[in-house]
C-alpha positions as a Markdown table, in Angstrom:
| # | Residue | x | y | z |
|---|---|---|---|---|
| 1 | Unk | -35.8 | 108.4 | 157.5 |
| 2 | Unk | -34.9 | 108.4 | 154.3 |
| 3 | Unk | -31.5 | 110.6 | 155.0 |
| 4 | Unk | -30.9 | 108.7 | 158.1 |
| 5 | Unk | -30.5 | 105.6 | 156.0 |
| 6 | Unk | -27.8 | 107.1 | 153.2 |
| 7 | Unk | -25.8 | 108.6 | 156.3 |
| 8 | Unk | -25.6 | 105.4 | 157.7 |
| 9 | Unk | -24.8 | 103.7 | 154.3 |
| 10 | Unk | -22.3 | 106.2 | 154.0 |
| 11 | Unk | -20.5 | 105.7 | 157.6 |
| 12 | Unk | -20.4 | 101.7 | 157.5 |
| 13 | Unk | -18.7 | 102.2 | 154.3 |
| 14 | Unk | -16.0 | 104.3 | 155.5 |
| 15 | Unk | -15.6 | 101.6 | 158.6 |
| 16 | Unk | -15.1 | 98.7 | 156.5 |
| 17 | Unk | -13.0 | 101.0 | 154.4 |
| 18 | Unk | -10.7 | 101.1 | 157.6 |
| 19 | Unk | -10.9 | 97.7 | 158.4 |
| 20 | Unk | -9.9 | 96.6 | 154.6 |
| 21 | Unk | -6.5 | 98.8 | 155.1 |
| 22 | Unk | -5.6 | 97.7 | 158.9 |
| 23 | Unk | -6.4 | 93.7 | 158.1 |
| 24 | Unk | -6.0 | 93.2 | 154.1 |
| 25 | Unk | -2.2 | 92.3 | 155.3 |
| 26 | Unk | 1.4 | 93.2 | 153.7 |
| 27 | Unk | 2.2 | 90.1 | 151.4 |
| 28 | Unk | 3.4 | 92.3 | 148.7 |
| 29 | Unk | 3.8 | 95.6 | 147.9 |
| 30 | Unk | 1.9 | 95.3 | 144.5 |
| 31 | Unk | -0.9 | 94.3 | 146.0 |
| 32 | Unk | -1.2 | 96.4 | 148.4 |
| 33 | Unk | -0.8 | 99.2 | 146.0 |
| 34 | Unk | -3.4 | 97.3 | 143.4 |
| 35 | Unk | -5.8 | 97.3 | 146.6 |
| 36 | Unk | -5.5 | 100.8 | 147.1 |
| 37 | Unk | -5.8 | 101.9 | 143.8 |
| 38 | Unk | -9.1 | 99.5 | 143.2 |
| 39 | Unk | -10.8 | 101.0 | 146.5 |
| 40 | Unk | -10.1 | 104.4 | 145.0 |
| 41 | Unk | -12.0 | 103.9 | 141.9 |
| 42 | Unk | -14.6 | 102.4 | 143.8 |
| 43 | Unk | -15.0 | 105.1 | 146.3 |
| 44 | Unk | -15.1 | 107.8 | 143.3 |
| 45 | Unk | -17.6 | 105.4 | 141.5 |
| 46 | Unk | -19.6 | 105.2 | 144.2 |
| 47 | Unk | -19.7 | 109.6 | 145.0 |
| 48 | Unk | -20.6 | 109.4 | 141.5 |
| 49 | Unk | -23.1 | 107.7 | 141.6 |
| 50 | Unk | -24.5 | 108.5 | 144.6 |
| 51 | Unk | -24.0 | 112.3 | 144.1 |
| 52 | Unk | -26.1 | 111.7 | 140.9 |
| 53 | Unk | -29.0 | 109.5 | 142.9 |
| 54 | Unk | -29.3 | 112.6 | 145.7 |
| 55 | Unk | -29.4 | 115.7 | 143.4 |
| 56 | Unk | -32.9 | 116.1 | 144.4 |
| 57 | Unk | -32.0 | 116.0 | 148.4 |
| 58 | Unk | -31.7 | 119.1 | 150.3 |
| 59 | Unk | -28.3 | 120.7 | 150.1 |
| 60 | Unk | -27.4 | 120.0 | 153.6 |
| 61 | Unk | -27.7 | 116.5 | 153.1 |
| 62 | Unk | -25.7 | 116.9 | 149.6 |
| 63 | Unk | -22.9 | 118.5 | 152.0 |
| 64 | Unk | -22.9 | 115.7 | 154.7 |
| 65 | Unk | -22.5 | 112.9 | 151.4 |
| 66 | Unk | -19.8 | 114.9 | 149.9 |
| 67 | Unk | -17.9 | 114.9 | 153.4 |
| 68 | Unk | -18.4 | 111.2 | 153.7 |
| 69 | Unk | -17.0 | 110.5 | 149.6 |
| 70 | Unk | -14.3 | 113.0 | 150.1 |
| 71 | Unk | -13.0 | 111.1 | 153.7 |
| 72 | Unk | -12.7 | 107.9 | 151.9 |
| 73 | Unk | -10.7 | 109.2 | 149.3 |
| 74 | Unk | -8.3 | 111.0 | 151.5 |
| 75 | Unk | -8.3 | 107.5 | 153.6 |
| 76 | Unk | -7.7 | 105.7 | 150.0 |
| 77 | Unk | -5.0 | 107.8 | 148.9 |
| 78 | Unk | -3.0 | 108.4 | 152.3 |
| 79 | Unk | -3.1 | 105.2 | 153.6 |
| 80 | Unk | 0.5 | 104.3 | 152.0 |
| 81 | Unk | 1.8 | 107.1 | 154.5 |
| 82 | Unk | 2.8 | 105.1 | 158.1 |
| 83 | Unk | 2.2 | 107.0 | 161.0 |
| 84 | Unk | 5.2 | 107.5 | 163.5 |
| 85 | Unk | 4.1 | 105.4 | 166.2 |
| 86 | Unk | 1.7 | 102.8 | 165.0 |
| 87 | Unk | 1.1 | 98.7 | 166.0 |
| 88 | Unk | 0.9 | 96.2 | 163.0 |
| 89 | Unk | 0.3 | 92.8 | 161.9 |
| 90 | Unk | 2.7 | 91.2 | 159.5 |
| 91 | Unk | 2.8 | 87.4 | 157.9 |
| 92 | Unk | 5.5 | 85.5 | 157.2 |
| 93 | Unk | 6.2 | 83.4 | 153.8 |
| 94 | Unk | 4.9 | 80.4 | 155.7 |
| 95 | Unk | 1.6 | 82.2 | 156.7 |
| 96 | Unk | 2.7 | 83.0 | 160.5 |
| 97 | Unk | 1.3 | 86.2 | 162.1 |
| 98 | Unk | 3.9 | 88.0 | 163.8 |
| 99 | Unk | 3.4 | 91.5 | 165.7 |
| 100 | Unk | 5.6 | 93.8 | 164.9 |
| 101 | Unk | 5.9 | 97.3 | 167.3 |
| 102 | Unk | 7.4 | 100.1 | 165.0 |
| 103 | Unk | 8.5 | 102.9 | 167.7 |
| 104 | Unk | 9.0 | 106.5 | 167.3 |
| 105 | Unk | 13.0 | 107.7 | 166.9 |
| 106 | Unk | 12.4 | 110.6 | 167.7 |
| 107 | Unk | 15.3 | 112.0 | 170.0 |
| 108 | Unk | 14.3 | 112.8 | 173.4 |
| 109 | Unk | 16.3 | 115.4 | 175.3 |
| 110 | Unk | 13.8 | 113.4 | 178.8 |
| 111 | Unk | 15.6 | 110.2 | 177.9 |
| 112 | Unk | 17.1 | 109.2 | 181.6 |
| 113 | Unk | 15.8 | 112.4 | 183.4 |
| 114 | Unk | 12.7 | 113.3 | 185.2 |
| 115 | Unk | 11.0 | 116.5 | 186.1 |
| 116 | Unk | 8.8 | 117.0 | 189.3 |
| 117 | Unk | 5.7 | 119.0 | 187.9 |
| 118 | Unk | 3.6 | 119.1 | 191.7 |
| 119 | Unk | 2.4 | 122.0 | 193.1 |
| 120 | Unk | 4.7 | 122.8 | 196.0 |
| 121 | Unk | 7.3 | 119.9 | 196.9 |
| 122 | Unk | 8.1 | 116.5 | 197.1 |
| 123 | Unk | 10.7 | 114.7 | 199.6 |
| 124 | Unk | 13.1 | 112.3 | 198.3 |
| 125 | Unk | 13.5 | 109.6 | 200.8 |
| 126 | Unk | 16.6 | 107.3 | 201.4 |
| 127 | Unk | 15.0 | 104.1 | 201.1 |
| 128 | Unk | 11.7 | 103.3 | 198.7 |
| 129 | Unk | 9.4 | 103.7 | 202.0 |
| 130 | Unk | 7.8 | 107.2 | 202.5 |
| 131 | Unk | 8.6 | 106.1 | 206.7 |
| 132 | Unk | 12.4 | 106.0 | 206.0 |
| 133 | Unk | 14.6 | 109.5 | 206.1 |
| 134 | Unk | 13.9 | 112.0 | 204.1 |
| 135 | Unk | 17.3 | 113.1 | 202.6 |
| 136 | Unk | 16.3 | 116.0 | 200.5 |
| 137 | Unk | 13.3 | 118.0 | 198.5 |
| 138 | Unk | 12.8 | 119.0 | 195.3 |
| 139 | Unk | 10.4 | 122.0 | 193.8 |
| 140 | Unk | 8.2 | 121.9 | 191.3 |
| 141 | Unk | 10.3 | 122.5 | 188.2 |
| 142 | Unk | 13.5 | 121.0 | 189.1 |
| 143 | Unk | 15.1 | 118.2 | 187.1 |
| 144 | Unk | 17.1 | 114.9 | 188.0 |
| 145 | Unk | 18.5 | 112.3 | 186.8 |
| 146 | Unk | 17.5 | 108.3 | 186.9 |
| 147 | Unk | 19.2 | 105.8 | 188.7 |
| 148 | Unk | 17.0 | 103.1 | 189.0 |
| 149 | Unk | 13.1 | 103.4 | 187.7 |
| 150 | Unk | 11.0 | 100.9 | 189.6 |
| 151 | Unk | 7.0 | 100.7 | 189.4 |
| 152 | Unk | 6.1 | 103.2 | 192.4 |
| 153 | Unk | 9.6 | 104.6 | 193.6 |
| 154 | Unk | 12.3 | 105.7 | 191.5 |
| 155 | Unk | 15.7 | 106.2 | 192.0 |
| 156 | Unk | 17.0 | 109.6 | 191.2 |
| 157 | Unk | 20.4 | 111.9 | 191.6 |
| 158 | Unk | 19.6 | 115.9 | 191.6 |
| 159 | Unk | 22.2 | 118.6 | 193.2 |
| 160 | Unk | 23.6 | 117.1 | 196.2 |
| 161 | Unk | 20.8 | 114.2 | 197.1 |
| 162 | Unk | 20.3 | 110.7 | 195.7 |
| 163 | Unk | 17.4 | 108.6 | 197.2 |
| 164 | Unk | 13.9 | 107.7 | 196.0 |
| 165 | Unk | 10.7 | 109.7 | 194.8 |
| 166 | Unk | 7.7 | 108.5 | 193.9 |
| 167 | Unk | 6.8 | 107.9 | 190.3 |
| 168 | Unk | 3.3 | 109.5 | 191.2 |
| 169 | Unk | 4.9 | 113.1 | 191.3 |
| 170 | Unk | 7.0 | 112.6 | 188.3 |
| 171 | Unk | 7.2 | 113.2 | 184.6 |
| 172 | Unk | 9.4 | 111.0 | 182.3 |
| 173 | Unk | 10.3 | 110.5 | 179.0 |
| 174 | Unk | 8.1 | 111.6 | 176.6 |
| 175 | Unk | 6.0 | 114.0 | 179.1 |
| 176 | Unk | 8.9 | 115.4 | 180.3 |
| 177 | Unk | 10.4 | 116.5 | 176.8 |
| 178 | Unk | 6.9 | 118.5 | 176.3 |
| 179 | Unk | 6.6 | 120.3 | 179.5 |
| 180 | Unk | 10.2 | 121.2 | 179.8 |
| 181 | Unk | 10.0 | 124.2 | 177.2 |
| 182 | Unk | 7.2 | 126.0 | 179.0 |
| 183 | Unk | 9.3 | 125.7 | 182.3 |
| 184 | Unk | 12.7 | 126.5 | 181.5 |
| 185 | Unk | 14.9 | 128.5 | 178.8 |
| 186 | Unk | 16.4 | 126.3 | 176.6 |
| 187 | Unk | 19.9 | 126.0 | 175.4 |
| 188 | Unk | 20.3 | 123.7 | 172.2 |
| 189 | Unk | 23.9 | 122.9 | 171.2 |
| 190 | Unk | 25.2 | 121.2 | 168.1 |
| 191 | Unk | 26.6 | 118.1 | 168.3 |
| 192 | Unk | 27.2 | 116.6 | 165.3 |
| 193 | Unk | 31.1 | 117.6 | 163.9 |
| 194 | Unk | 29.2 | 119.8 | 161.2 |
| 195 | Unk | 25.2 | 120.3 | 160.6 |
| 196 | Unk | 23.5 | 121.2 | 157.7 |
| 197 | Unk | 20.5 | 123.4 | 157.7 |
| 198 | Unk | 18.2 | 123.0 | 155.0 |
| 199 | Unk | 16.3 | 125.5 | 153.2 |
| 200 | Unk | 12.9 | 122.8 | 154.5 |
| 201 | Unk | 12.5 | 119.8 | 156.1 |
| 202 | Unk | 14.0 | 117.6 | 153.5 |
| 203 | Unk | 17.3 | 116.9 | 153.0 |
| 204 | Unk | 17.2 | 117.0 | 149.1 |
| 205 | Unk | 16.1 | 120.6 | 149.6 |
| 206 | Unk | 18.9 | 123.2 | 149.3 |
| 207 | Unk | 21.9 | 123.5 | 152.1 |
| 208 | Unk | 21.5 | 127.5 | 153.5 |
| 209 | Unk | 24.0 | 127.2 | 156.7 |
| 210 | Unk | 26.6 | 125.3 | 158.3 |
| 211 | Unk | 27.0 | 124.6 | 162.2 |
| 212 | Unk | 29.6 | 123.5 | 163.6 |
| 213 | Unk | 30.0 | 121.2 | 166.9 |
| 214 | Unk | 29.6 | 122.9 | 170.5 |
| 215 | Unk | 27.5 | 126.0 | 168.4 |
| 216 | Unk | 24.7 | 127.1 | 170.6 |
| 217 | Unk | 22.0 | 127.4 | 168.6 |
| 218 | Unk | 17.9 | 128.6 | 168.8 |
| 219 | Unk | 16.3 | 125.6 | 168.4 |
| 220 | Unk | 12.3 | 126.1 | 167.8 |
| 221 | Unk | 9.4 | 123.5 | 166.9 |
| 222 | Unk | 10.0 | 120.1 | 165.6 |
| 223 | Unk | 8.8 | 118.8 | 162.0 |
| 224 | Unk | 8.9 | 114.9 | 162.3 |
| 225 | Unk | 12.4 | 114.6 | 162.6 |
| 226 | Unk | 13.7 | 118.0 | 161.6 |
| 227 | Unk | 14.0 | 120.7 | 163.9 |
| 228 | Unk | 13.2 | 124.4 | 163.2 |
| 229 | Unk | 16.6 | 126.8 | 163.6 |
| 230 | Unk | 17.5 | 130.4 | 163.5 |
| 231 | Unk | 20.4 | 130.9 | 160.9 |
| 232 | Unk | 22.5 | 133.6 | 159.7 |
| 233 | Unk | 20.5 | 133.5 | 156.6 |
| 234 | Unk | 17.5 | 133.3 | 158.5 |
| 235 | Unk | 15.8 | 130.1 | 159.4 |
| 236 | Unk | 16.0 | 126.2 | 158.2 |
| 237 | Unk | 16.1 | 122.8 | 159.2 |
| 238 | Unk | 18.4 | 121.0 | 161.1 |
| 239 | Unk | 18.5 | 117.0 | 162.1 |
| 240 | Unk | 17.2 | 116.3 | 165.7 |
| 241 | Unk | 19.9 | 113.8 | 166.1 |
| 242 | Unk | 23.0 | 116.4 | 165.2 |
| 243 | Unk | 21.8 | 118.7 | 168.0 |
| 244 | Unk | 20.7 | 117.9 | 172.0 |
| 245 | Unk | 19.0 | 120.6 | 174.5 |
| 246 | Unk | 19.1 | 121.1 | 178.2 |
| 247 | Unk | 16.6 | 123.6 | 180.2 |
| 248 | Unk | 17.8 | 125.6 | 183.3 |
| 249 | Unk | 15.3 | 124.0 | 185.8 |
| 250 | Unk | 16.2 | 123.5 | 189.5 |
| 251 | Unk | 17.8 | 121.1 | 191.3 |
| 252 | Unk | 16.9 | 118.9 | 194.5 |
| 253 | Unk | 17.9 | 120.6 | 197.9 |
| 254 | Unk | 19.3 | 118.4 | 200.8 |
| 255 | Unk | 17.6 | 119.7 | 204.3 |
| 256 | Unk | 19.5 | 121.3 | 205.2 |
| 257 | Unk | 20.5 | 123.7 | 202.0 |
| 258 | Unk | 16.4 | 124.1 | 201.9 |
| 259 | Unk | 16.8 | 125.2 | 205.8 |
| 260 | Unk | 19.8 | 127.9 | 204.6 |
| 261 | Unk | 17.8 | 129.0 | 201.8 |
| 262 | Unk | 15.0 | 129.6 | 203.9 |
| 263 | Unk | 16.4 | 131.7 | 206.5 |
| 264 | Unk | 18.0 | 133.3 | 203.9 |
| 265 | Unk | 15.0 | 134.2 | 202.7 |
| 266 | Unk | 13.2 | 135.3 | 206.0 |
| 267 | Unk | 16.3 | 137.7 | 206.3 |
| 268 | Unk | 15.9 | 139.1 | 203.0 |
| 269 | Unk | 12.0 | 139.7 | 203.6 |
| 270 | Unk | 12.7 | 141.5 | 207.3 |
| 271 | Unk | 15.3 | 143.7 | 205.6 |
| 272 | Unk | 12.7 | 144.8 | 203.1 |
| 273 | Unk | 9.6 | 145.5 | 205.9 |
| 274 | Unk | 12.8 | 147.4 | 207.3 |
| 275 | Unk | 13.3 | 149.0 | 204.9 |
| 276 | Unk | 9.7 | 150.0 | 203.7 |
| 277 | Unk | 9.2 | 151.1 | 207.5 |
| 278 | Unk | 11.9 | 153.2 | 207.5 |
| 279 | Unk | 11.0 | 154.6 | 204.3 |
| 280 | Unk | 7.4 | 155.1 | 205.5 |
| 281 | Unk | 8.7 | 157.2 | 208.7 |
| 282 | Unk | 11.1 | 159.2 | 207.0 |
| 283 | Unk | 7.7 | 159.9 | 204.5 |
| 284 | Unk | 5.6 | 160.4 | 207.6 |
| 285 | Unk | 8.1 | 162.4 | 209.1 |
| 286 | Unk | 8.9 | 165.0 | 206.0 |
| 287 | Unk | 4.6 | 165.7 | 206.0 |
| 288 | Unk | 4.3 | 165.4 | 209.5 |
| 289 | Unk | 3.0 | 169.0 | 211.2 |
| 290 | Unk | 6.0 | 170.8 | 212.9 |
| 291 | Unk | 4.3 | 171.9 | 216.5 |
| 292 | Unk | 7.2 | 173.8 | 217.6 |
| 293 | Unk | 7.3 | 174.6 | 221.4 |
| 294 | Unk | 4.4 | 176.3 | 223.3 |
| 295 | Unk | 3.5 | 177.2 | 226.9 |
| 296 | Unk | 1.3 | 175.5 | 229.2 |
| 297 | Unk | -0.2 | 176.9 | 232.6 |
| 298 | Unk | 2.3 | 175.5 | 235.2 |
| 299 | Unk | 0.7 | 172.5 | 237.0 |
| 300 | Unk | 1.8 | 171.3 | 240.6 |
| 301 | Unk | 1.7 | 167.9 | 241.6 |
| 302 | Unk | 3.3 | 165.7 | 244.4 |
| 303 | Unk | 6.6 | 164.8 | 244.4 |
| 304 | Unk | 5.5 | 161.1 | 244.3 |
| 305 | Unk | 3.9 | 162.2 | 240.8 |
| 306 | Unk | 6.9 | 163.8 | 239.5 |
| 307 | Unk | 8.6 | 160.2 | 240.3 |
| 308 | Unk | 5.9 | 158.3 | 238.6 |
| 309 | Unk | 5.7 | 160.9 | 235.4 |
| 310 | Unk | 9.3 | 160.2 | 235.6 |
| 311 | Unk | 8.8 | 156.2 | 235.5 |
| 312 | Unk | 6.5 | 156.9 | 232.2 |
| 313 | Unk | 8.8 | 158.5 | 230.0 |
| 314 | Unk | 11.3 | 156.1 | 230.7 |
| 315 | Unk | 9.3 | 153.2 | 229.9 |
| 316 | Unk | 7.6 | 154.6 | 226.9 |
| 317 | Unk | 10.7 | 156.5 | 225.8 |
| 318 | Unk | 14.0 | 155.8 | 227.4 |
| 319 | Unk | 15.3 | 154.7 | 224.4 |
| 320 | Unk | 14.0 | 158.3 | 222.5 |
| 321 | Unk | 15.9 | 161.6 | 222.1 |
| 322 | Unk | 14.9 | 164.4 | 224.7 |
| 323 | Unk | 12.1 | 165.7 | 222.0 |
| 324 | Unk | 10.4 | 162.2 | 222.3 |
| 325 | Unk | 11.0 | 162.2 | 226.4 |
| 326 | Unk | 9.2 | 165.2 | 226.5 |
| 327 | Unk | 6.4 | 164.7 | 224.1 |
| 328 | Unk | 5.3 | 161.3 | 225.8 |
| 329 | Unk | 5.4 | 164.0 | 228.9 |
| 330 | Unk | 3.3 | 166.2 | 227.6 |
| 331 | Unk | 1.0 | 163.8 | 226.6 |
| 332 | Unk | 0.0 | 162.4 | 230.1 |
| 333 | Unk | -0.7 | 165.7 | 231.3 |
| 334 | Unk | -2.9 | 166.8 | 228.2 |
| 335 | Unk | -4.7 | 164.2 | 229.2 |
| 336 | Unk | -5.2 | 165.3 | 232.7 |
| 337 | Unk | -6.4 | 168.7 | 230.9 |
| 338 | Unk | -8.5 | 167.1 | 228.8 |
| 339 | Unk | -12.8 | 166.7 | 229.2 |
| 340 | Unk | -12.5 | 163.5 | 227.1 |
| 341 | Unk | -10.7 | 161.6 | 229.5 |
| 342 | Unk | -12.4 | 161.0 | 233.8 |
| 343 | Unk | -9.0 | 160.6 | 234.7 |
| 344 | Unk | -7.5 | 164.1 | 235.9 |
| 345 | Unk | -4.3 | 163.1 | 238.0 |
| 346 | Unk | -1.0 | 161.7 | 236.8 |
| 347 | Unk | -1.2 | 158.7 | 238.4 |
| 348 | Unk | -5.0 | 157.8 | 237.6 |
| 349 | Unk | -4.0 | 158.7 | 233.9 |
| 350 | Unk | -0.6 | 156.1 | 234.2 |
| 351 | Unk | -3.1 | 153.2 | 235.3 |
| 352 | Unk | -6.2 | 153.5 | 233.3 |
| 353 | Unk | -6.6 | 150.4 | 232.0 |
| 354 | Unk | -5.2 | 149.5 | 228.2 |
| 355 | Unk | -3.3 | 153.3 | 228.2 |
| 356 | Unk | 0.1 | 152.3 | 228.6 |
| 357 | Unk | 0.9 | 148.7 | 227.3 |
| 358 | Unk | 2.5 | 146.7 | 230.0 |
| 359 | Unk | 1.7 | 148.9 | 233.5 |
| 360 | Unk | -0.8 | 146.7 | 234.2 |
| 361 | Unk | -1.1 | 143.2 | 234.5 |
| 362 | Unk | -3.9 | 140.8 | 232.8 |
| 363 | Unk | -5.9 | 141.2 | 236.3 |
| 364 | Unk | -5.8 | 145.0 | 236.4 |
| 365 | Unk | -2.4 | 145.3 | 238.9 |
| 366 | Unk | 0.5 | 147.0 | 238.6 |
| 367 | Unk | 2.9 | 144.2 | 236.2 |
| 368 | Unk | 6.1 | 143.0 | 237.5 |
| 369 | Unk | 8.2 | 144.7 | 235.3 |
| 370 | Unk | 6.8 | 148.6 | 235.6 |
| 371 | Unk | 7.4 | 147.3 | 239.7 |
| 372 | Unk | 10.5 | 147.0 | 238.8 |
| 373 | Unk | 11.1 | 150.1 | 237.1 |
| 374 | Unk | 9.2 | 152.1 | 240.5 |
| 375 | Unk | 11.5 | 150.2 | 242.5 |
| 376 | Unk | 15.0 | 151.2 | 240.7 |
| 377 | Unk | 13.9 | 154.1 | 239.0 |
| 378 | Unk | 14.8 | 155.8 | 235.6 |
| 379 | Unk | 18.0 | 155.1 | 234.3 |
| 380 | Unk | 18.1 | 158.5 | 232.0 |
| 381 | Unk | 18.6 | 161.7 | 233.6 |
| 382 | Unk | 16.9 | 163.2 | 230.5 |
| 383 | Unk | 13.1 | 161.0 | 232.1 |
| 384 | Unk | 13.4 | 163.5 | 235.2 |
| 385 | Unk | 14.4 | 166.6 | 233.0 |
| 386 | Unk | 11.5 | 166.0 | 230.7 |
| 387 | Unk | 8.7 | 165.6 | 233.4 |
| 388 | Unk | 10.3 | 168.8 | 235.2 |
| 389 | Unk | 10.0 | 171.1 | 231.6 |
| 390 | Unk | 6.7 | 169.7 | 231.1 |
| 391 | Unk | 4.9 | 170.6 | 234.0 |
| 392 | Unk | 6.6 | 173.8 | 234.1 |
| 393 | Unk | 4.6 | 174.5 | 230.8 |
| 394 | Unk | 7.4 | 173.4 | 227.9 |
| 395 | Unk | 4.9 | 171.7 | 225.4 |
| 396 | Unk | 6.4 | 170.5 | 222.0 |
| 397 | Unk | 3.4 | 168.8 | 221.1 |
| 398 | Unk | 0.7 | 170.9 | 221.1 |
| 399 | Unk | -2.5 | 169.0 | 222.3 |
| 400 | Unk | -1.8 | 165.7 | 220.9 |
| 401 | Unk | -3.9 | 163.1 | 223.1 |
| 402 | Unk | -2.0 | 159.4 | 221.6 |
| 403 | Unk | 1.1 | 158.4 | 220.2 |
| 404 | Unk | 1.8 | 155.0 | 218.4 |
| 405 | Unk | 5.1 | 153.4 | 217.3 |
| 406 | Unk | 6.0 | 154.3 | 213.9 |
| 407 | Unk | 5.8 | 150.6 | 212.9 |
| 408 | Unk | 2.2 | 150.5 | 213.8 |
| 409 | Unk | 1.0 | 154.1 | 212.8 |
| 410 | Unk | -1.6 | 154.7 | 210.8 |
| 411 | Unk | -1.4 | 157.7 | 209.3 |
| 412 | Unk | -4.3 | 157.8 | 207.4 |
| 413 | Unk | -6.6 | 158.0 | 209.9 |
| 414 | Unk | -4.9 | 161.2 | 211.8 |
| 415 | Unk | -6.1 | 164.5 | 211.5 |
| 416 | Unk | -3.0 | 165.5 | 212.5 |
| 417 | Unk | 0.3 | 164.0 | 213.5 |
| 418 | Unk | 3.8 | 164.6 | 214.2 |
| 419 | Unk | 6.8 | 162.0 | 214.0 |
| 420 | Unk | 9.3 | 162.4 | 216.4 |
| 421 | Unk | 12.0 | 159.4 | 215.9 |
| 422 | Unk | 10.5 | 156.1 | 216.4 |
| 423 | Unk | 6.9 | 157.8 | 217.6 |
| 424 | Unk | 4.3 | 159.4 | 216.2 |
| 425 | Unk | 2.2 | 161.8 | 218.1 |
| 426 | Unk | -1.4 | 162.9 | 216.5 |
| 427 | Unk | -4.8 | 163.8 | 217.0 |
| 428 | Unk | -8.2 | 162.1 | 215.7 |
C-alpha cells in the first residue's frame, strides 16, 4: 500500500508538472524561463529527497521513483523546445486570451494532388452523383491532381479524365506525401538557383556540395526541415524548400483506354498459353515413343463401313497430315480388336456413346452436324486413303486405344504416347 501511495505521489506530480507548462501562460520570456528553472530545482530537491526517504525500499520500486524524478526533469528542461505542430494560448497586454494555431511548414510534395490507395479501382464520375456517367477509372496507386475538394466528392484531373471521386477512396495532403515513397520511385530535382548541402542539419555547420537548379538529386529521409542527400562527397543536408519530388505513379484511364488496355492484355496472355502449348507439344513430341509402321491382319468390312471409317478421320482429323489421318484410323479398328471394349464393329465403335465428341447428340442420336458430314462426305481424298491402308494392315500406331488434342493432353498420366501434330496418341 505503502508503494502504491509514493507511485501515485509521484504521477500527480508529473501531471500538474504538465499542466504548470501548458497554462502558466507567455507574459514574458523571463518569467517563463525563471519558472522553468525554479520547477527544475524543485523537481531535483524533491528526487533528493525522496531517493533519500526510500533507500530502504526494494530496488524495483527505487527504479520506478528514479523513472518518475528523471521524466520531470527531462519535461523541466525541454519544455522551452516547441513542437512542430502544436495549439497554444496566448494573452494580450490588456489580459485578452487569444488562440493562436502555429502549423507545420513543412513542404509537401501532396500539396494539390491526391493518390487513390483502394484495393482494386475506383470510377470517377462526371457529376458529384455515383448515378451520373462514369467517365473514367483510376487504380490503386495512380495520382491526380485537385480541381475542386468538396466534403464527400472531389474534383480531380488525371491522364485524359476530369470528373469527381469520392473523398472516401482518397489520400491527400499530408497522407499522401507518406505513402507515396513506398509506391513509387522518386525523382527529387533542385529548384532553388543553387543549394547548399551541409555537412548536418544545421546551416552554421560546414558547406560540403553545391547543386545547382534542374539537378536531379537522391533525396532520402527528412530531419525537420532538412532533407537527407547523396553528394559527391558523400551525404549532407539540403533545405526542403530548394528542392521538390514527383513519384512515377499511374494515371486515371478513360473507358475506353481501360477497354484497349484490357484486350491488350487478354491478347498478350493467349499468345503466351500459345506459346507454352506449343512449347509443351514440341517437348512432348521430342520424348514421345516413335512406333514406326507395323502390320495388322487384314480386316474386311462393308463398304458402308469403309464410308463411315472414312467419315471419322475426316471429322477427327481432316485438318491433320496423312500420319494423323491414319493413326485416328487405326485407332477405331484397335478398338474393334480389342477385349476391353463390347463394341467389335466399326460402326458400333463410331457411336458408343462419349467416344467421339460431337457424333452424337445430348439424347444419344446421330448430331446434325456428323449428318451432315454422312450426307456430303469427306472433303480430303487422304480420309478414304487412310481407312483403305488401315484395314489393309498399315498401322503407325502400334496398339494405342485414345488420342487427345495436344492442348488437353496429359502426359503424365500415359504409359506411353506418341504426338503426331496437333494429337497425341497413348496408352494407360
Amino acid at each position: 500500500m505503502r508503494k502504491n501511495k509514493k507511485i501515485y505521489v509521484y504521477m500527480v506530480l508529473f501531471a500538474v508538472f504538465i499542466t504548470q507548462l501548458v497554462f502558466s501562460g507567455q507574459a514574458t520570456a523571463g518569467t517563463a524561463s525563471d519558472a522553468v528553472k525554479t520547477d527544475t530545482q524543485d523537481a531535483r530537491t524533491l528526487d533528493f529527497e525522496n531517493t533519500s526517504a526510500l533507500s530502504q525500499d526494494s530496488t524495483a520500486e527505487t527504479e520506478v521513483q528514479a523513472v518518475a524524478a528523471t521524466a520531470m526533469l527531462n519535461v523541466a528542461e525541454e519544455a522551452h523546445v516547441e513542437p512542430r505542430i502544436v495549439y497554444r494560448s496566448t494573452i494580450t497586454s490588456d489580459g485578452e486570451i487569444v488562440d493562436d494555431l502555429t502549423q507545420d511548414t513543412q513542404k509537401n510534395d501532396f500539396e494539390n494532388k491526391v493518390i487513390s490507395y483502394c484495393e482494386a479501382r475506383i470510377n470517377i464520375y462526371s457529376e458529384p452523383d455515383d448515378t451520373s456517367e462514369v467517365v473514367g477509372c483510376m487504380y490503386s496507386r495512380s495520382q491526380a491532381d485537385i480541381l475542386e475538394k468538396g466534403e464527400v466528392w472531389t474534383k480531380i484531373s488525371s491522364g485524359n479524365v476530369v470528373g469527381y471521386a469520392k473523398n472516401t477512396y482518397l489520400l491527400f495532403g499530408e497522407e499522401a506525401d507518406k505513402v507515396a515513397p513506398f509506391i513509387g520511385d522518386k525523382t527529387t530535382v533542385v529548384d532553388a538557383e543553387t543549394l547548399s548541402v551541409y555537412a548536418s542539419a544545421d546551416a552554421n555547420s560546414a558547406v560540403i556540395a553545391v547543386f545547382n537548379a534542374g539537378d536531379v538529386i537522391n533525396a532520402y529521409e527528412e530531419v525537420g526541415d532538412w532533407v537527407l542527400v547523396e553528394c559527391e562527397n558523400g551525404y549532407g543536408y539540403v533545405s526542403e524548400s530548394g528542392i521538390s519530388s514527383t513519384y512515377d505513379l499511374a494515371t486515371a484511364w478513360t473507358i475506353e483506354e481501360e477497354s484497349a488496355y484490357l484486350a491488350e492484355q487478354a491478347r498478350i496472355e493467349a499468345e503466351r498459353r500459345e506459346a507454352e502449348r506449343a512449347a509443351a507439344a514440341k517437348l512432348a513430341q521430342a520424348q514421345s515413343t516413335a512406333m514406326g509402321r507395323t502390320t495388322n491382319p487384314a480386316m474386311s468390312v462393308s463398304d458402308a463401313e469403309i464410308y463411315l471409317l472414312a467419315c471419322i478421320i475426316e471429322w477427327e482429323a481432316g485438318w491433320e497430315p496423312y500420319e494423323g489421318k491414319l493413326a485416328v484410323a487405326n485407332v477405331v479398328l484397335n478398338r474393334v480388336r480389342s477385349p476391353r471394349f463390347s463394341q467389335n464393329t466399326i460402326t458400333d465403335v463410331i457411336y458408343a456413346p462419349g467416344q467421339f465428341t460431337g457424333v452424337l447428340d445430348g439424347n444419344g442420336n446421330i448430331s446434325e452436324r456428323f449428318a451432315t458430314l454422312l450426307a456430303n462426305g469427306p472433303t480430303h481424298e487422304e480420309c478414304y486413303t487412310a481407312a483403305g491402308e488401315a484395314l489393309a494392315g498399315v498401322n503407325n500406331i502400334g496398339d494405342y486405344l485414345f488420342f487427345i488434342s495436344v492442348k488437353k493432353a496429359n502426359y503424365a498420366r500415359y504409359t506411353q504416347y506418341t504426338v503426331i501434330n496437333n494429337h497425341c496418341f497413348y496408352a494407360y
